[in-house]
PyMOL Python script that loads the backbone (N, CA, C, O; Angstrom):
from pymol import cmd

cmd.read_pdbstr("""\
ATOM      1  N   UNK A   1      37.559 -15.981-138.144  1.00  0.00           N
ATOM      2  CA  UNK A   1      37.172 -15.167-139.263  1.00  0.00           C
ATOM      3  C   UNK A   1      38.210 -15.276-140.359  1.00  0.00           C
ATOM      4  O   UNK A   1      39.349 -15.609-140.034  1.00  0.00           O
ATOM      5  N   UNK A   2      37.955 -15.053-141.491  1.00  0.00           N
ATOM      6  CA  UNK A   2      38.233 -15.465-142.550  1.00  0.00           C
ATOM      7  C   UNK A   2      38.159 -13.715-143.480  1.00  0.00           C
ATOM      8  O   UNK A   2      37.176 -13.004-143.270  1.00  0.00           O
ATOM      9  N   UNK A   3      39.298 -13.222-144.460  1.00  0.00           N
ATOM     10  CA  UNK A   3      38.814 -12.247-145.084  1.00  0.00           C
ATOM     11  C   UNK A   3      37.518 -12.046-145.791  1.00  0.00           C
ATOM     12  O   UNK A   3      36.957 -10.963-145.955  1.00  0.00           O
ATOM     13  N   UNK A   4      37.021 -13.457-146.274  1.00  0.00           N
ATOM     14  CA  UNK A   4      35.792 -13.604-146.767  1.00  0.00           C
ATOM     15  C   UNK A   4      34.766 -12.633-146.085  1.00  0.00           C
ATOM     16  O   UNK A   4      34.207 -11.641-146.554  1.00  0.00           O
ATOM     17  N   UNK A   5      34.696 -13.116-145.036  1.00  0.00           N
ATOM     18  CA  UNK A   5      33.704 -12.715-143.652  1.00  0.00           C
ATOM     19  C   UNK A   5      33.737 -11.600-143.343  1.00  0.00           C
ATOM     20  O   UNK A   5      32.635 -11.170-143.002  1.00  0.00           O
ATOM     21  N   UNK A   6      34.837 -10.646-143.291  1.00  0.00           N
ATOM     22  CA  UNK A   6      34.972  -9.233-143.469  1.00  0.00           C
ATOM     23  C   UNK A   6      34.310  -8.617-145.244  1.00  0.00           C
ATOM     24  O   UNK A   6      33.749  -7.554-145.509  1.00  0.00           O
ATOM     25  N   UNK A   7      34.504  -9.239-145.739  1.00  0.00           N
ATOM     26  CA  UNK A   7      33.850  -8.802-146.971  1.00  0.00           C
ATOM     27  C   UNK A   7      32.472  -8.733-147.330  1.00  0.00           C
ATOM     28  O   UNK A   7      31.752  -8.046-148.055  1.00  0.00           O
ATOM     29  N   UNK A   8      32.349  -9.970-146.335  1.00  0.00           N
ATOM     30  CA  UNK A   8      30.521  -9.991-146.688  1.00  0.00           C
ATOM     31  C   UNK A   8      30.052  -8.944-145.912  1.00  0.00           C
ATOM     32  O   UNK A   8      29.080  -8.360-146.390  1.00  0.00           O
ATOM     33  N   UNK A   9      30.536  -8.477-144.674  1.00  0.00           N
ATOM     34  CA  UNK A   9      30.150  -7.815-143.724  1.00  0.00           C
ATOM     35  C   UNK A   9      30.226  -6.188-144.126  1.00  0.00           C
ATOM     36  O   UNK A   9      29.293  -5.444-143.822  1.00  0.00           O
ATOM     37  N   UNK A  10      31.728  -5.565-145.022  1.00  0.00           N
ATOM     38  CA  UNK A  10      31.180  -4.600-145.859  1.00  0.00           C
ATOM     39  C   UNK A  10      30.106  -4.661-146.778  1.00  0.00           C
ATOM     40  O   UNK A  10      29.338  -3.713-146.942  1.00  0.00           O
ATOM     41  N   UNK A  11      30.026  -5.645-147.333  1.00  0.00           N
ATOM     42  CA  UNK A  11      29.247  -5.674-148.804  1.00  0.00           C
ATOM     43  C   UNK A  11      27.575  -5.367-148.490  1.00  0.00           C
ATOM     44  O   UNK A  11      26.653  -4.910-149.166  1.00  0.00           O
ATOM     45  N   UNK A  12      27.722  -5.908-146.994  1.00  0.00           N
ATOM     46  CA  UNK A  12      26.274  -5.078-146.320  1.00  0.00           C
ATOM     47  C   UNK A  12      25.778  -3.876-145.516  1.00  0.00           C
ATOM     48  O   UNK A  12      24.736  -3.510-144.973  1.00  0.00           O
ATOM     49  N   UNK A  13      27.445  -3.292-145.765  1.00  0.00           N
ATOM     50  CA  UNK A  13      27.415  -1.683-144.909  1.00  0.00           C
ATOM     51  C   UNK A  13      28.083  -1.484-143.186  1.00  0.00           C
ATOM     52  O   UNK A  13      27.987  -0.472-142.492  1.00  0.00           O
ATOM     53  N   UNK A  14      28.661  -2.609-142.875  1.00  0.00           N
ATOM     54  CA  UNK A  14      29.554  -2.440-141.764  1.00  0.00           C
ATOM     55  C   UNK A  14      30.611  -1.570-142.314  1.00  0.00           C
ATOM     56  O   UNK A  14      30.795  -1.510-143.530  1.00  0.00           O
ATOM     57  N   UNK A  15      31.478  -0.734-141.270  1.00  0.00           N
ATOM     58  CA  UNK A  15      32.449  -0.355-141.600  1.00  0.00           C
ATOM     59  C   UNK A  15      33.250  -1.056-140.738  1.00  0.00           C
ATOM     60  O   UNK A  15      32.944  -1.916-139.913  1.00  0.00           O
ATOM     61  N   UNK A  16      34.243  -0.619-141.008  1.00  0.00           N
ATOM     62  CA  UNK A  16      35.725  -0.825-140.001  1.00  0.00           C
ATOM     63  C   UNK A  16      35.572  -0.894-139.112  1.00  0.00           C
ATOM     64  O   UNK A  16      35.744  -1.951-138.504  1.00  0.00           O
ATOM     65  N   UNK A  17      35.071   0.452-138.434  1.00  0.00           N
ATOM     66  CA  UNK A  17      35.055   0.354-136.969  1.00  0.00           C
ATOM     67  C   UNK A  17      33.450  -0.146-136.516  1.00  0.00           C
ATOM     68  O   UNK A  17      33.088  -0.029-135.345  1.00  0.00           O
ATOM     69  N   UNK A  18      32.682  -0.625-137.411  1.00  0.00           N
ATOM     70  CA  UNK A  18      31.572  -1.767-136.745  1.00  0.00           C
ATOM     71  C   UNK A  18      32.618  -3.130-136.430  1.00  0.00           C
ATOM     72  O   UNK A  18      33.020  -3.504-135.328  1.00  0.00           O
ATOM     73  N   UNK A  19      32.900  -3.715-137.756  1.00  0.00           N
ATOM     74  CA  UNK A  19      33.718  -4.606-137.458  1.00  0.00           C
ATOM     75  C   UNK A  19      34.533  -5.280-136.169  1.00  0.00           C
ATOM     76  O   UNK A  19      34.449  -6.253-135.420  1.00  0.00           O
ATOM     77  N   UNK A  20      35.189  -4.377-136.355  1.00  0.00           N
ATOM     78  CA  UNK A  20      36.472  -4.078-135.043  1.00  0.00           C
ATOM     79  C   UNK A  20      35.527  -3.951-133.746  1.00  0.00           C
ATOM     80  O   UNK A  20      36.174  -4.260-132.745  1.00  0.00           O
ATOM     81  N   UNK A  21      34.447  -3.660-133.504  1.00  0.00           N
ATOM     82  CA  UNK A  21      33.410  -3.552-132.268  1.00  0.00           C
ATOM     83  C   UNK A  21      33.003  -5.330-131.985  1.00  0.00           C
ATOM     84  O   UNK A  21      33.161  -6.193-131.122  1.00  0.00           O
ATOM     85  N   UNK A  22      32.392  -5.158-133.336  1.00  0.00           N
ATOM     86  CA  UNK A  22      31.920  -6.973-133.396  1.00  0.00           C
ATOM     87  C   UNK A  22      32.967  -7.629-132.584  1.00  0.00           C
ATOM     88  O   UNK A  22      32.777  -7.881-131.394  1.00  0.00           O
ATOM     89  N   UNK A  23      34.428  -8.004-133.399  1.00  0.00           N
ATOM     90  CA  UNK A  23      35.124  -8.574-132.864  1.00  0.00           C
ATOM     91  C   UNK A  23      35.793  -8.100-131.239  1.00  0.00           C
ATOM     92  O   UNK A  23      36.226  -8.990-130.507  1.00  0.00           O
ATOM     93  N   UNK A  24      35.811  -7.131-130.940  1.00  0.00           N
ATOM     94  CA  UNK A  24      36.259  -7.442-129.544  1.00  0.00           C
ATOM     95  C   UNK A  24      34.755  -7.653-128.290  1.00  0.00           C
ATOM     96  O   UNK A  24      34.582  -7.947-127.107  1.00  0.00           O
ATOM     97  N   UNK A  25      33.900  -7.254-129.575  1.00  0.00           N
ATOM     98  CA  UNK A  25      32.539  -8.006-128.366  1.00  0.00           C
ATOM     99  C   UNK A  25      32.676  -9.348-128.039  1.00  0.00           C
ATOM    100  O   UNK A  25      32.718  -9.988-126.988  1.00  0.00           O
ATOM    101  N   UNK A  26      32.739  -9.612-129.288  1.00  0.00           N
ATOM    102  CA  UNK A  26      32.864 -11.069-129.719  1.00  0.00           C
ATOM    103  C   UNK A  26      34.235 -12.263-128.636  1.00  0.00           C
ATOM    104  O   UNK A  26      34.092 -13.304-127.995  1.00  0.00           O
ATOM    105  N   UNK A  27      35.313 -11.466-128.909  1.00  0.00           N
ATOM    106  CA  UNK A  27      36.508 -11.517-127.907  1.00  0.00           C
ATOM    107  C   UNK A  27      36.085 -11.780-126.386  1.00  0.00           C
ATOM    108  O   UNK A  27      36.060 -12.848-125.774  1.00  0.00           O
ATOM    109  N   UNK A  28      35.811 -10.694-126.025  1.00  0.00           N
ATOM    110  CA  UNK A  28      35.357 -10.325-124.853  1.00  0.00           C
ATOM    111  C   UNK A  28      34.654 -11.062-123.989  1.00  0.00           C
ATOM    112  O   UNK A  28      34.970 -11.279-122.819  1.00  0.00           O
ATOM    113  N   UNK A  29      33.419 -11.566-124.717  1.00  0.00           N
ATOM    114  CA  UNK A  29      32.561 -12.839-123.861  1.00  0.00           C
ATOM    115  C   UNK A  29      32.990 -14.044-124.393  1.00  0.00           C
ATOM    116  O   UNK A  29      32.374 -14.969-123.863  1.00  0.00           O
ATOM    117  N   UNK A  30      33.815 -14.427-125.246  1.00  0.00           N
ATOM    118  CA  UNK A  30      34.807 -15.856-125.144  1.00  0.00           C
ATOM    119  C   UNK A  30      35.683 -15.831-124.092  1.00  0.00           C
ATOM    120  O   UNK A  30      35.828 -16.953-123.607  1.00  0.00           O
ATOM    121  N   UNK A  31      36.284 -15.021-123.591  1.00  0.00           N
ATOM    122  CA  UNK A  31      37.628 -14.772-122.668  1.00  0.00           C
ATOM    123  C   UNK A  31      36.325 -14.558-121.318  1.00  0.00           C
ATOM    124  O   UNK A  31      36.608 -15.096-120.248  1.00  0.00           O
ATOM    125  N   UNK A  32      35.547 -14.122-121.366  1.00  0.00           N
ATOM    126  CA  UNK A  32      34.540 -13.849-119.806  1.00  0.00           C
ATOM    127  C   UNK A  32      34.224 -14.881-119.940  1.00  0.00           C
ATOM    128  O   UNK A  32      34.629 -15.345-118.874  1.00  0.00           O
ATOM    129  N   UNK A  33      33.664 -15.899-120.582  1.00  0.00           N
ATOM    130  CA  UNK A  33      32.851 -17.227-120.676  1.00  0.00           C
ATOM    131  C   UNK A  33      34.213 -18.159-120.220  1.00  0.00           C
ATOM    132  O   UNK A  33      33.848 -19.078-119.487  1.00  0.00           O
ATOM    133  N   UNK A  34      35.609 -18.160-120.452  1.00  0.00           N
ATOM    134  CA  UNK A  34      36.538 -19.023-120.314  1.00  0.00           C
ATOM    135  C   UNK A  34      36.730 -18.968-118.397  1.00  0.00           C
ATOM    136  O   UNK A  34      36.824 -19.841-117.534  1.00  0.00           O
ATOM    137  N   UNK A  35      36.721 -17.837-118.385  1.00  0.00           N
ATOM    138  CA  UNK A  35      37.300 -17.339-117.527  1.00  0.00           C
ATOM    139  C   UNK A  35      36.280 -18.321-116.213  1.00  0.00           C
ATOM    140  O   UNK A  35      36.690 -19.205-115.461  1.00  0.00           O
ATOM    141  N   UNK A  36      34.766 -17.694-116.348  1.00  0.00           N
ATOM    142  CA  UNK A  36      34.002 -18.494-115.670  1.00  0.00           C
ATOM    143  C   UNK A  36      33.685 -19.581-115.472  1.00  0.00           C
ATOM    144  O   UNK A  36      33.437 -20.032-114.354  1.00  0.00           O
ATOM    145  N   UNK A  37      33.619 -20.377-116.824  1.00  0.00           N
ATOM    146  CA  UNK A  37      34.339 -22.051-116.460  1.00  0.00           C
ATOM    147  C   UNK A  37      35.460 -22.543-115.729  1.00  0.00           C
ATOM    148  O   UNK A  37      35.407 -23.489-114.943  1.00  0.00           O
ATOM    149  N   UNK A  38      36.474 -21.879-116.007  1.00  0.00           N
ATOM    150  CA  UNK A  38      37.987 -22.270-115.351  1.00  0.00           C
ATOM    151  C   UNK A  38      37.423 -21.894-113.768  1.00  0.00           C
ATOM    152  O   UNK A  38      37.570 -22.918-113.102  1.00  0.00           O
ATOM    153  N   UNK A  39      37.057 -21.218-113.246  1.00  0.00           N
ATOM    154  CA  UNK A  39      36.647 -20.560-111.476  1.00  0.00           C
ATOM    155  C   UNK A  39      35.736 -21.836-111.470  1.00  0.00           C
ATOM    156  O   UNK A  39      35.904 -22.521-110.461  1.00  0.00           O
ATOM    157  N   UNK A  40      34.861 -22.290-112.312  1.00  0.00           N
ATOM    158  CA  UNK A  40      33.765 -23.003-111.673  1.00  0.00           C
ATOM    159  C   UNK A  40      32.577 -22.685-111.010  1.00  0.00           C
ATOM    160  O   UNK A  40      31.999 -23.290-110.106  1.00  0.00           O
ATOM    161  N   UNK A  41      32.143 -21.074-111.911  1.00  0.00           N
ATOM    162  CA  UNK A  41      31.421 -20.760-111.371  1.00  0.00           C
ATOM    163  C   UNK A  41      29.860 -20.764-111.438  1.00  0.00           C
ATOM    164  O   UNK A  41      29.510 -20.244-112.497  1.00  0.00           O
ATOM    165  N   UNK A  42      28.464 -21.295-110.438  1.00  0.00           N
ATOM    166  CA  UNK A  42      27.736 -21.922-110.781  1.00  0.00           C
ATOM    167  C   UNK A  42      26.665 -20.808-110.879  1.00  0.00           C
ATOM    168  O   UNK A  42      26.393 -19.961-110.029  1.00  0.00           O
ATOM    169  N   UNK A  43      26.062 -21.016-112.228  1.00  0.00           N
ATOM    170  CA  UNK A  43      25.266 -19.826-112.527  1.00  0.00           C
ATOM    171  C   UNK A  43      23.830 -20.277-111.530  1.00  0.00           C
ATOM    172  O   UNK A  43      23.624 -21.477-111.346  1.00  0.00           O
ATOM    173  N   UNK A  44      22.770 -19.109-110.848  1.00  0.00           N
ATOM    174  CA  UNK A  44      21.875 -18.988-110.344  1.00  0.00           C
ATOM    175  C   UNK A  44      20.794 -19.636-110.981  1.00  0.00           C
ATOM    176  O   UNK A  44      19.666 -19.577-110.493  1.00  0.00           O
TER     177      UNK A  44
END
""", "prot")
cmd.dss("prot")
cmd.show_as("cartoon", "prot")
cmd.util.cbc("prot")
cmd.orient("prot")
């Protein structure tokens, strides 16, 4: 992300703390998605 990207994202009515949600959602299943590749684990 880029300040840009925070800007566009007010300019359409996110606040702060949408934002800040986005990104650690966002966080969250990059680091769970890493995590499950590195184990090798084989989805159903």
């Amino acid at each position: 992300m880029e300040r840009g990207d925070v800007d566009r994202l007010r300019a359409v009515g996110f606040e702060d703390a949408d934002i800040l949600g986005i990104v650690e959602a966002t966080a969250y299943y990059a680091y769970a998605n890493r995590i499950v590749d590195g184990l090798g684990v084989e989805l159903e």
